[in-house]
C-alpha positions as CSV (number, residue, x, y, z in Angstrom):
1,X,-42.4,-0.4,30.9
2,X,-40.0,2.6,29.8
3,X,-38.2,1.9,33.0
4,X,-37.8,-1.7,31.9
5,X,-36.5,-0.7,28.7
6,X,-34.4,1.9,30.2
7,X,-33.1,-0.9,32.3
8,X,-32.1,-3.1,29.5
9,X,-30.4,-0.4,27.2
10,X,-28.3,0.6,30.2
11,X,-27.3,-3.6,30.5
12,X,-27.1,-3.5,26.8
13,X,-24.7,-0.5,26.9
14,X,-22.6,-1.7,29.7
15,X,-21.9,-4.9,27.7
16,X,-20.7,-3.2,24.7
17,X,-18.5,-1.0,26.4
18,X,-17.5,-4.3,28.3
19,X,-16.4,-5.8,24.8
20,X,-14.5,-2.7,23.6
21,X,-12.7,-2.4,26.8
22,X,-11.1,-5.9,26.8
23,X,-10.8,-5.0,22.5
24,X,-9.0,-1.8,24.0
25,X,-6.8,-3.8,26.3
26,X,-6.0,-6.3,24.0
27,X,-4.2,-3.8,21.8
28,X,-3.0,-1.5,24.7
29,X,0.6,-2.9,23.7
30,X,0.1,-1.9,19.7
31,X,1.1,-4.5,17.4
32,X,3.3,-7.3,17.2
33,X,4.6,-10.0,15.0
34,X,2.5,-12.6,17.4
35,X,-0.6,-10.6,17.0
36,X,-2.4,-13.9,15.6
37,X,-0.6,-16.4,17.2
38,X,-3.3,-17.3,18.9
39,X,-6.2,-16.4,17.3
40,X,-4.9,-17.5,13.7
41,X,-2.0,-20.0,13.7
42,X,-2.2,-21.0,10.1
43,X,-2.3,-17.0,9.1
44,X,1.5,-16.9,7.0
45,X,0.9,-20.1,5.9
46,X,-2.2,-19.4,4.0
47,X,-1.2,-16.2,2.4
48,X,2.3,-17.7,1.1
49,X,0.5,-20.5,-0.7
50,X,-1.8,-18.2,-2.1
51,X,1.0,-15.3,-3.0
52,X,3.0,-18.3,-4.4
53,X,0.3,-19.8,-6.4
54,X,-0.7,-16.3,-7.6
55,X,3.2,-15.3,-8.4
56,X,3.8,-18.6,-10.4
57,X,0.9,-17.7,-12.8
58,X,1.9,-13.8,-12.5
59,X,5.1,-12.6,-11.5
60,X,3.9,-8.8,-12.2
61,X,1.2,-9.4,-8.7
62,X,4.5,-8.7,-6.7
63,X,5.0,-4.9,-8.2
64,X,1.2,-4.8,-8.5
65,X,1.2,-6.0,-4.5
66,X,3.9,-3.4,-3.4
67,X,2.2,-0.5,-5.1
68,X,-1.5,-1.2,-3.9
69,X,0.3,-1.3,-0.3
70,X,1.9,2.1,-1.3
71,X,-0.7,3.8,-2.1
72,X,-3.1,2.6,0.8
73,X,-0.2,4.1,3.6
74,X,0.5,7.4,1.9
75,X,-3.1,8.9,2.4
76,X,-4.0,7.7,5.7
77,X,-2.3,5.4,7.2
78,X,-2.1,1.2,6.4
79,X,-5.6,0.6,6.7
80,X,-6.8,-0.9,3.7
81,X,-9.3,1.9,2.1
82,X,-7.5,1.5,-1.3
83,X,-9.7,-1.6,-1.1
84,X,-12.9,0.0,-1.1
85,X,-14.8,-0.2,-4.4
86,X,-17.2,1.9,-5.2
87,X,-18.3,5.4,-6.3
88,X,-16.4,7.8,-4.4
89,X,-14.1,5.8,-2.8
90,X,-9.9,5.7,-3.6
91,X,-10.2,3.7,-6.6
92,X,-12.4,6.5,-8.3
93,X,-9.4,8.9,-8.3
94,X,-6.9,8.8,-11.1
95,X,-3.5,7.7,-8.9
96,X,-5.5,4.0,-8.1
97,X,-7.2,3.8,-11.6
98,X,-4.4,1.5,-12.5
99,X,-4.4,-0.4,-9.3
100,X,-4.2,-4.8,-11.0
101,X,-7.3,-6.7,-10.4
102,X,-5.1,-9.7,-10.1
103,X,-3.5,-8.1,-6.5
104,X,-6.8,-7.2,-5.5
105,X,-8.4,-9.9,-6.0
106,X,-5.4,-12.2,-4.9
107,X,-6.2,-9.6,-1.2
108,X,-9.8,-10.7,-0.9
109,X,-9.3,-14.1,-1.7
110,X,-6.3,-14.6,1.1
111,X,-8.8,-13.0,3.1
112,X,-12.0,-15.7,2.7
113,X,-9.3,-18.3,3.5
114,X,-7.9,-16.6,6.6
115,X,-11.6,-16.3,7.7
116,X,-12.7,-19.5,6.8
117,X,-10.0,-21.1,8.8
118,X,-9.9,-18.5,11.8
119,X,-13.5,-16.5,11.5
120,X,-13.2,-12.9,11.3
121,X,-9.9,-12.2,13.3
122,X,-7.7,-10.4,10.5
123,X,-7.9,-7.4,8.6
124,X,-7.5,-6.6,5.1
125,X,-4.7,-4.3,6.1
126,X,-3.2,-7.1,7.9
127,X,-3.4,-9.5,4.6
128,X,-2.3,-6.9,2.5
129,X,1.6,-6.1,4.6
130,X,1.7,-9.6,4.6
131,X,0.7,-10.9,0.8
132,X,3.0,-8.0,0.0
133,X,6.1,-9.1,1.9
134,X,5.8,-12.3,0.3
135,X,5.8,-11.4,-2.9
136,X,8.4,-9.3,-2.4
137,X,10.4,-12.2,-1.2
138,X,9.5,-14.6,-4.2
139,X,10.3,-11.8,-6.6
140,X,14.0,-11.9,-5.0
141,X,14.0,-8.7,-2.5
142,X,14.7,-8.8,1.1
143,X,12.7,-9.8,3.8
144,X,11.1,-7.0,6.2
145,X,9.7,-7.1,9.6
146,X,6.2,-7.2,10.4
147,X,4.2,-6.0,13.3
148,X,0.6,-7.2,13.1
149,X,-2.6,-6.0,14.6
150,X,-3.8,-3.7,12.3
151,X,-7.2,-2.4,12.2
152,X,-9.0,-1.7,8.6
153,X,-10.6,1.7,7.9
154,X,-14.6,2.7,8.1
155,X,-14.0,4.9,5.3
156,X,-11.8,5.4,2.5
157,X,-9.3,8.7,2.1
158,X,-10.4,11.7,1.2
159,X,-9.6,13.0,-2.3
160,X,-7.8,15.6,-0.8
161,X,-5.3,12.5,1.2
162,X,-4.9,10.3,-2.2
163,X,-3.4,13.5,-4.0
164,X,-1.1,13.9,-1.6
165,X,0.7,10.2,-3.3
166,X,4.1,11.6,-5.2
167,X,3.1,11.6,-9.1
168,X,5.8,10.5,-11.4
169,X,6.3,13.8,-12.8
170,X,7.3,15.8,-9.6
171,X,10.8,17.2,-8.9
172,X,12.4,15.9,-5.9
173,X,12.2,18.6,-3.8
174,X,8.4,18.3,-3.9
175,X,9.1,14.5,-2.9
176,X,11.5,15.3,-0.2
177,X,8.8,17.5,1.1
178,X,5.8,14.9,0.9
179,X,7.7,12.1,2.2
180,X,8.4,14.2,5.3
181,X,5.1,15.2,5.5
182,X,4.1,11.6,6.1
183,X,7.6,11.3,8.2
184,X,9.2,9.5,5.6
185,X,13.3,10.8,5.4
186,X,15.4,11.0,2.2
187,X,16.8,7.1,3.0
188,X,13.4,6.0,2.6
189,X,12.5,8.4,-0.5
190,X,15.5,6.7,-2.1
191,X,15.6,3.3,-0.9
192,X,11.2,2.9,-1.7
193,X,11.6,4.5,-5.0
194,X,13.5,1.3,-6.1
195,X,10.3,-0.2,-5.9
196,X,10.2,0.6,-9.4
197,X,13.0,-2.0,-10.3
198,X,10.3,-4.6,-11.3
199,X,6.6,-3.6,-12.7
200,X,5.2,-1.3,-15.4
201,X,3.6,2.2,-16.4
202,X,1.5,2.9,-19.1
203,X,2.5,5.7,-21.1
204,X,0.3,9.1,-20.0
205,X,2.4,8.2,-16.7
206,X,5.9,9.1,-18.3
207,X,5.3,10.4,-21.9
208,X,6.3,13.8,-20.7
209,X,9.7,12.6,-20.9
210,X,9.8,12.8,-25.1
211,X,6.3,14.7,-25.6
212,X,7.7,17.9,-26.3
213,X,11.1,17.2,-27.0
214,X,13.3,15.2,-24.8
215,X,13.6,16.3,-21.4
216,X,16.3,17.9,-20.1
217,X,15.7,18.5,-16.6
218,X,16.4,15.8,-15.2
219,X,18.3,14.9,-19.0
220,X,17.2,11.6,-20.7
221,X,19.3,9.3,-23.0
222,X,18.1,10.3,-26.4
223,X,18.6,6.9,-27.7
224,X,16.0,5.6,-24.9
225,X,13.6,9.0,-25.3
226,X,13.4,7.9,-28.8
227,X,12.3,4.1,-28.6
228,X,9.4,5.1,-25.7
229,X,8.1,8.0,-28.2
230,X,7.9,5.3,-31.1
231,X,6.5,2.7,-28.6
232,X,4.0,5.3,-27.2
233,X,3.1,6.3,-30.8
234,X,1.3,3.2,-30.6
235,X,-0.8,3.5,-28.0
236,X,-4.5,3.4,-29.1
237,X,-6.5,3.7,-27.4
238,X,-4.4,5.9,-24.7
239,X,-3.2,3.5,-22.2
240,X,-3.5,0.2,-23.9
241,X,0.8,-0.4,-23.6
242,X,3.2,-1.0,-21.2
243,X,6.3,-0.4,-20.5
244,X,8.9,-1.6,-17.5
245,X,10.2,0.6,-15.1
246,X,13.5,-0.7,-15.4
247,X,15.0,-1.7,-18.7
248,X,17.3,-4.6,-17.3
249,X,15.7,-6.7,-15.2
250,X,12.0,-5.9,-15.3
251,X,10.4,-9.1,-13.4
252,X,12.9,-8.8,-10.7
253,X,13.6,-7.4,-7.2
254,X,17.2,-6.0,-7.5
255,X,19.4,-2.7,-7.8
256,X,19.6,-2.2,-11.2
257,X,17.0,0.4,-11.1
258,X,19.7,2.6,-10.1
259,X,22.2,1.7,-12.9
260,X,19.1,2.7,-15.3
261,X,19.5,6.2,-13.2
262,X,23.0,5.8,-14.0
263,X,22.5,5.4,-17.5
264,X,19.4,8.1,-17.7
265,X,17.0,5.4,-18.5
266,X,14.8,6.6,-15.2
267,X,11.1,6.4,-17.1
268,X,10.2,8.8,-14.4
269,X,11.2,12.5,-13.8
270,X,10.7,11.6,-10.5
271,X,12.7,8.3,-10.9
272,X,15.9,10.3,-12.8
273,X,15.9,13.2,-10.6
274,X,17.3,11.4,-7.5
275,X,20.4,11.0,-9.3
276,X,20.8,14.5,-10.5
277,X,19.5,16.4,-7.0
278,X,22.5,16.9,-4.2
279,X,20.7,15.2,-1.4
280,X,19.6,12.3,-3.0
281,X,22.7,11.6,-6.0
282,X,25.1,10.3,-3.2
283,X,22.9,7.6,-1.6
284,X,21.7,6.5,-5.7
285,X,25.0,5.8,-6.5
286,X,25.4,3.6,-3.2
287,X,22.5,1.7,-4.3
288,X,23.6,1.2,-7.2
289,X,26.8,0.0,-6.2
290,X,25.8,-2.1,-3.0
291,X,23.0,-4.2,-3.6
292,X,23.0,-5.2,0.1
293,X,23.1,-1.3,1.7
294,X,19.8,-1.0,-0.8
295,X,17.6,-4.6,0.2
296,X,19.0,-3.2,4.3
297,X,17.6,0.3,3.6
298,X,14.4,-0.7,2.0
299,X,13.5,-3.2,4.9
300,X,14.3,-0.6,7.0
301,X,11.5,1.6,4.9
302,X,9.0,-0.6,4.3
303,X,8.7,-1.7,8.2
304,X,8.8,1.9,8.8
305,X,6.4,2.8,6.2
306,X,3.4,0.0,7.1
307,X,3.7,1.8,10.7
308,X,1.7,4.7,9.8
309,X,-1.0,6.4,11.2
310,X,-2.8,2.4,12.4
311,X,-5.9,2.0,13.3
312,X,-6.4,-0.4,16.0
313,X,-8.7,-1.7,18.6
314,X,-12.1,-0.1,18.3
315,X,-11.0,3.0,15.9
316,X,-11.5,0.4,13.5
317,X,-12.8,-2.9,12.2
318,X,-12.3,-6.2,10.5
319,X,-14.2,-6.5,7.1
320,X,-16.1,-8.7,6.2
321,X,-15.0,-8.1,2.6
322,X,-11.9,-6.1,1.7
323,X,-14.1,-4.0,-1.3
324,X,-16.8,-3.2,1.2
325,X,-16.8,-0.8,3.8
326,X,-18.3,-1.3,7.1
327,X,-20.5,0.8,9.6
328,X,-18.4,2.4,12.3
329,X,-19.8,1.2,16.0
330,X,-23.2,2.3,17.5
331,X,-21.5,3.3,20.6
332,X,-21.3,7.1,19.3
333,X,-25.3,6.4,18.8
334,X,-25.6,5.1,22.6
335,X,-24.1,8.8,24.1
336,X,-26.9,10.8,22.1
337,X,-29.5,8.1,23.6
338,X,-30.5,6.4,20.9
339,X,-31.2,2.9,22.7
340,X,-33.2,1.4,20.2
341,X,-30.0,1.2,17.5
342,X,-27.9,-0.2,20.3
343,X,-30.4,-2.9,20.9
344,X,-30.7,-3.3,17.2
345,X,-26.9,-3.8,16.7
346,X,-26.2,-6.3,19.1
């Protein structure tokens, strides 16, 4: 009898590692654009309807969009654990706190469709570099390649890998530093910065700017320091207002973010400091100037940036919902012997 069953965990095992191998060989190439051709025709189609639907009730999901994917690459890699919900997860630390329910939600429920019209054959992460370059598109930015194939996380980052996100109150030398530290260059320091050209921040996020007299390193314009101290004045209970990033054309994807710069209306220290620090200034001003050598540069970024650290094949999975996390395989449980969870899982 314990031969028997010896027998049939060996079969068992030799059929999972039959599944992962062709999984494995699959994604031996790494992604691609046709990733889902295949598996998931209708896969743009459904998330653009949905973005579009979503944009045309909301045009502050696209911001809300480009920062959730942000903040999900920096950590760890584009693997949607800023999606995880829970006690102890990303959300729970004070960078995602403000993360919009309407992007998240807009996430999961691109996802039921995708897997309601293709079963279980994209992942969150996948959704979420898509949903995000079309609402990038819609809000007027430029359009940036896509490789697809990604794999979601088991877990979500460590508290230790969500502080390293840049806060809005560092200098730039401490961004230079943690954008190469995820291999991100100046160019893309700049170029993803001018994110903040659509969106808002609540005030704790910039009030350092005016709290104890007006900042002068990098300078603000007194003018502006004065109207967000009034403004912020307001703010009971803590949190409650808004403000946009960028004073001139808040709902929409263009360059003046760097005029604001120009003007020292950066709401950020972090924002104003590219234009006063010698390797960043020069490449502001062309920004500023050239609308097209920004939209080139920040394609250029973003297709870099949703590149990092992937997951694919059997390092991770496909969730079944984006705000749960799921059980990494039994495999590991197979090399310590443990036949009855192998049997179990399949």
């Amino acid at each position: 009898m314990a031969s028997r069953a010896a027998a049939a965990a060996v079969v068992v095992l030799a059929l999972v590692c039959a599944v992962q191998s062709s999984l494995s060989a699959a994604t031996a190439g790494g992604l691609s654009p046709d990733f889902h051709a295949v598996t998931c025709p209708p896969l743009e189609q459904i998330v653009a309807f949905h973005v579009g639907e979503a944009f045309k009730n909301d045009s502050g999901v696209a911001p809300a969009l480009i920062r959730i994917l942000f903040h999900d690459c920096f950590p760890q890699g584009c693997d949607g654990s800023v999606l995880i919900e829970g006690p102890g997860t990303e959300q729970d630390e004070i960078p995602n706190k403000t993360l919009r329910r309407v992007a998240l939600d807009l996430i999961d429920r691109i996802r039921m469709r995708v897997h309601s019209a293709c079963s279980r054959t994209v992942s969150c992460a996948d959704i979420t570099v898509l949903a995000t370059r079309e609402s990038l598109v819609l809000a007027g930015g430029p359009r940036f390649e896509v490789a697809l194939g990604r794999r979601d996380s088991f877990f979500p980052a460590s508290p230790v890998q969500v502080g390293l996100l840049p806060a809005p109150f560092h200098p730039v030398d401490k961004l230079i530093k943690s954008f190469g530290d995820r291999g991100l260059d100046v160019a893309d320091l700049v170029s993803l910065s001018g994110a903040h050209t659509f969106g808002v921040a609540h005030c704790p996020a910039f009030d350092d700017r005016f709290k104890n007299g007006f900042d002068t390193n990098p300078a603000i314009d007194p003018k502006f320091a004065t109207g967000l101290r009034n403004k912020c004045a307001k703010d009971t209970p803590e949190g409650t207002l808004k403000q946009n990033l960028d004073v001139r054309t808040p709902d929409i994807f263009d360059n003046k973010y760097y005029f604001d710069l120009i003007a020292r209306q950066g709401l950020f220290k972090s924002d104003q400091g590219l234009f006063d620090h010698p390797t960043t200034k020069r490449m502001a001003t062309r920004f500023s100037l050239n609308q097209d050598a920004f939209f080139e540069q920040f394609a250029r970024s973003m297709a870099k940036m949703v590149n990092m650290d992937l997951l694919t094949g059997d390092k991770g999975e496909i969730r079944v919902r984006c705000a749960v996390r799921g059980t990494p395989p039994r495999i590991q449980a197979a090399a310590a012997g443990d036949d009855e969870g192998i049997a179990a899982d399949m």
